[in-house]
PLY file of the C-alpha trace (Angstrom):
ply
format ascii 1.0
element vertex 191
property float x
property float y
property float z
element edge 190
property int vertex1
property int vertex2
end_header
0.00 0.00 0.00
2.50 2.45 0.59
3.48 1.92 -3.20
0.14 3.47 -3.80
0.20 6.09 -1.15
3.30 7.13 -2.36
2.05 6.99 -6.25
-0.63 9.23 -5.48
1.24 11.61 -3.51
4.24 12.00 -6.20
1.08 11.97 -8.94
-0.87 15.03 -6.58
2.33 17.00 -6.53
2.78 17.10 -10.27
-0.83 17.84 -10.90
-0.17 20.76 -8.63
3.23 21.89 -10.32
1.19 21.40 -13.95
-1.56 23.67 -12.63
0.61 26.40 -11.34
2.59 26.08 -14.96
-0.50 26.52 -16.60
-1.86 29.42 -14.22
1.43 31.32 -14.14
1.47 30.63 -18.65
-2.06 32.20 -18.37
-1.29 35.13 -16.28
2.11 36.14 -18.11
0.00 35.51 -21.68
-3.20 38.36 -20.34
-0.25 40.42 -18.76
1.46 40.45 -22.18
-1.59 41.18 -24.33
-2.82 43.84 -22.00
0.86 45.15 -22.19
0.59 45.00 -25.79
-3.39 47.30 -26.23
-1.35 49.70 -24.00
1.64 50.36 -26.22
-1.30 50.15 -29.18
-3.21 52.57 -27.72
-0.02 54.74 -26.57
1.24 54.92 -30.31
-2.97 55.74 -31.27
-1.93 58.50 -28.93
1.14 59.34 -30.13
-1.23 60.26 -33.88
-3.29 62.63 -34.88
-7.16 61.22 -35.32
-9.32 62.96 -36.92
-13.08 62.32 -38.78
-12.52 63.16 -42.18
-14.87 62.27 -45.32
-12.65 62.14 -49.02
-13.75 64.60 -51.32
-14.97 62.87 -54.17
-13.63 64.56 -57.53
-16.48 62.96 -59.20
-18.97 64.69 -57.62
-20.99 67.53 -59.53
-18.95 70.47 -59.26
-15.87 68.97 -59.04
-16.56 66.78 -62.08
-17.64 69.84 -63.98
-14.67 71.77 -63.39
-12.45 69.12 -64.38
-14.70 68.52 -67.17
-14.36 72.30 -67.99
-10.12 72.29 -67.70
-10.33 69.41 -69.80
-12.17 71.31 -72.17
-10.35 74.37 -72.25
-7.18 72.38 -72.40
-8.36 71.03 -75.59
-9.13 74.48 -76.61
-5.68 75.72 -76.06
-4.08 73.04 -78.02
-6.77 73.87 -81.00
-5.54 77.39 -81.11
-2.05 76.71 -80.76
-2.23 74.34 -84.09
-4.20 76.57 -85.74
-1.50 79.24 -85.21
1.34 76.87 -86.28
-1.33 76.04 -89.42
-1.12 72.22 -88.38
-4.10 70.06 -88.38
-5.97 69.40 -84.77
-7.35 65.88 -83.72
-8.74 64.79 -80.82
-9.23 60.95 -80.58
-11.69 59.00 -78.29
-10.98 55.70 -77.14
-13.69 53.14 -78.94
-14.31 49.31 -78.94
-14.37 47.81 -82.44
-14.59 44.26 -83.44
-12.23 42.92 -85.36
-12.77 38.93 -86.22
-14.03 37.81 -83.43
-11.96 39.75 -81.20
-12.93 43.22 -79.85
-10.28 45.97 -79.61
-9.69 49.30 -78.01
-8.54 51.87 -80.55
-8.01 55.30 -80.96
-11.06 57.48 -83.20
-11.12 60.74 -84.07
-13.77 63.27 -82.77
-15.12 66.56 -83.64
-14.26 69.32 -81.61
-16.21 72.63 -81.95
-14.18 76.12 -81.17
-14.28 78.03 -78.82
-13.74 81.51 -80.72
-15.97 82.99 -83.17
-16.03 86.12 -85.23
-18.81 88.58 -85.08
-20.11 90.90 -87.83
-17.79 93.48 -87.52
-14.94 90.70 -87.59
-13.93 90.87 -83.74
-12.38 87.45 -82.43
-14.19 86.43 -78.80
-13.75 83.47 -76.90
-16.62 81.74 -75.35
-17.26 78.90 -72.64
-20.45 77.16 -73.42
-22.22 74.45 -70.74
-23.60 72.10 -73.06
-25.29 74.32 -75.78
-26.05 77.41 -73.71
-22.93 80.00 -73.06
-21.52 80.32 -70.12
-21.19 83.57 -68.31
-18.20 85.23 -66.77
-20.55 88.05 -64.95
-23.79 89.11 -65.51
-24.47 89.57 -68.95
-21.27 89.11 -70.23
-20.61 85.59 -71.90
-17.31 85.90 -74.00
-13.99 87.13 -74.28
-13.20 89.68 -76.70
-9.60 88.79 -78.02
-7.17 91.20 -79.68
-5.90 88.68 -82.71
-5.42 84.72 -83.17
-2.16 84.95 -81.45
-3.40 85.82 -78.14
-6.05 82.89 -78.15
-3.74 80.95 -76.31
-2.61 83.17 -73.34
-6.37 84.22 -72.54
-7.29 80.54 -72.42
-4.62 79.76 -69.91
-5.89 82.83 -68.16
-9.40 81.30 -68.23
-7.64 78.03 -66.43
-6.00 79.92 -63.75
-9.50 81.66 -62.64
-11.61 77.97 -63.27
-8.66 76.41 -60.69
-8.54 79.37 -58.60
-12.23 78.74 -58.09
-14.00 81.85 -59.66
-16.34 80.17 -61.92
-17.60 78.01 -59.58
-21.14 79.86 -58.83
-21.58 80.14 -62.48
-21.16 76.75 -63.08
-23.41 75.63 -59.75
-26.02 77.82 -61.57
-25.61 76.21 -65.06
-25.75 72.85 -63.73
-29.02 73.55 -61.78
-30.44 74.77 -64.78
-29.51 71.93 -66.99
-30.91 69.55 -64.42
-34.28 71.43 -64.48
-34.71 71.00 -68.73
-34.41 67.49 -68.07
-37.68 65.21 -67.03
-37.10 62.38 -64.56
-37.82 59.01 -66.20
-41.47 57.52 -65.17
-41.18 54.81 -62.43
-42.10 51.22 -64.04
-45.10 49.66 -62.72
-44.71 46.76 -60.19
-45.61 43.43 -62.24
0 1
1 2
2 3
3 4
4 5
5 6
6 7
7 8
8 9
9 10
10 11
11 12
12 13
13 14
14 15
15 16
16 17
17 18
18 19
19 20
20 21
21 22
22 23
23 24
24 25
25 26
26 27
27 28
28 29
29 30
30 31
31 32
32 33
33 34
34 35
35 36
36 37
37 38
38 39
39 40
40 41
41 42
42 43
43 44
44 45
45 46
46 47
47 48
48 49
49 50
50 51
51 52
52 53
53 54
54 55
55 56
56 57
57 58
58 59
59 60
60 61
61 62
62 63
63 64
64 65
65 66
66 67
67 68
68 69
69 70
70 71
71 72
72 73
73 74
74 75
75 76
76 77
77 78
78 79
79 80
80 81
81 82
82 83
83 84
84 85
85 86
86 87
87 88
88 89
89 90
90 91
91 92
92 93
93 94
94 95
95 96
96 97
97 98
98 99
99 100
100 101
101 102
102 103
103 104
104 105
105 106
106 107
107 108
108 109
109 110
110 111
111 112
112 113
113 114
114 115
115 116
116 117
117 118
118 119
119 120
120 121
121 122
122 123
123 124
124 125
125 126
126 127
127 128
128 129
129 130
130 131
131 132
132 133
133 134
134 135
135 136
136 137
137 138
138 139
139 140
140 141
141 142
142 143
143 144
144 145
145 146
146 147
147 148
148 149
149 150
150 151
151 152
152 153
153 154
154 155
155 156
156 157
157 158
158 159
159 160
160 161
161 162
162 163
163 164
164 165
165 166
166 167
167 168
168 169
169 170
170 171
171 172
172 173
173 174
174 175
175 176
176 177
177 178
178 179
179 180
180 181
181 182
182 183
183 184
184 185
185 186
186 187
187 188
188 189
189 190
């Protein structure tokens, strides 16, 4: 019997040493992961938070204005062949079929000027939202330009005050009244 006695004792005292293991492995592991959410939230800390929303460039105003720099890009180049007296295109990206196979290719577009003459043969530049003219101020809708050769330098002008901002009610006001022409579509009937 004392075989046994002395089994169970011996067997007791490492059940004992196995739970203390295991409690003292459980107490260093929480110790250690709390030590680790405070240096976490320490370096949180450490930054600057702040609740912030992106601004999306797609939006309407913003989309119109790059729209609009696009545009007037365009124009600039226009201008600048015409005063070299070489040939303007401006491509579009299209999907043609070719076999079986569709491609992505380069097509050339139209693009309408900017500038026009008027009777008594004065040269104006004018911005126009869709196919109503834009206006700088009230009443006022073009540019009178000097000659050909100045085309370009009033267009970059025109770039500076879109990016600097200064069209921006005009164009709020040309968008709301583009929006109002336009019907909404009739809701289908549920089936």
């Amino acid at each position: 019997m004392m075989v046994t006695e002395l089994f169970l004792a011996e067997f007791l005292d490492i059940n004992a040493n196995l739970r203390s293991l295991l409690w003292r492995a459980m107490l260093s592991r929480a110790l250690s992961e709390a030590d680790k959410e405070v240096s976490y939230m320490s370096i949180l800390k450490s930054l600057k938070l702040a609740a912030a929303t992106p601004v999306n460039p797609t939006s309407s105003q913003h989309g119109f204005r790059a729209k609009l720099l696009t545009y007037l890009a365009e124009q600039k180049a226009m201008a600048e062949a015409e005063i070299a007296g070489t040939p303007f295109t401006a491509t579009r990206r299209v999907t043609r079929v070719e076999g079986d196979q569709k491609v992505r290719v380069d097509a050339p577009r139209r693009v309408r000027k900017g500038w026009f003459t008027d009777a008594s043969d004065r040269l104006f530049f004018q911005l126009r939202y869709g196919s109503k003219p834009l206006e700088f101020t009230k009443g006022m809708n073009a540019v009178e330009v000097e000659g050909m050769a100045e085309m370009p330098a009033i267009i970059g002008s025109i770039i500076e005050a879109v990016n600097a901002g200064e069209l921006d009610p005009q164009l709020t006001t040309a968008i709301a009244q583009r929006k109002a022409n336009f019907k909404p579509k009739a809701k289908k009937a549920a089936v």
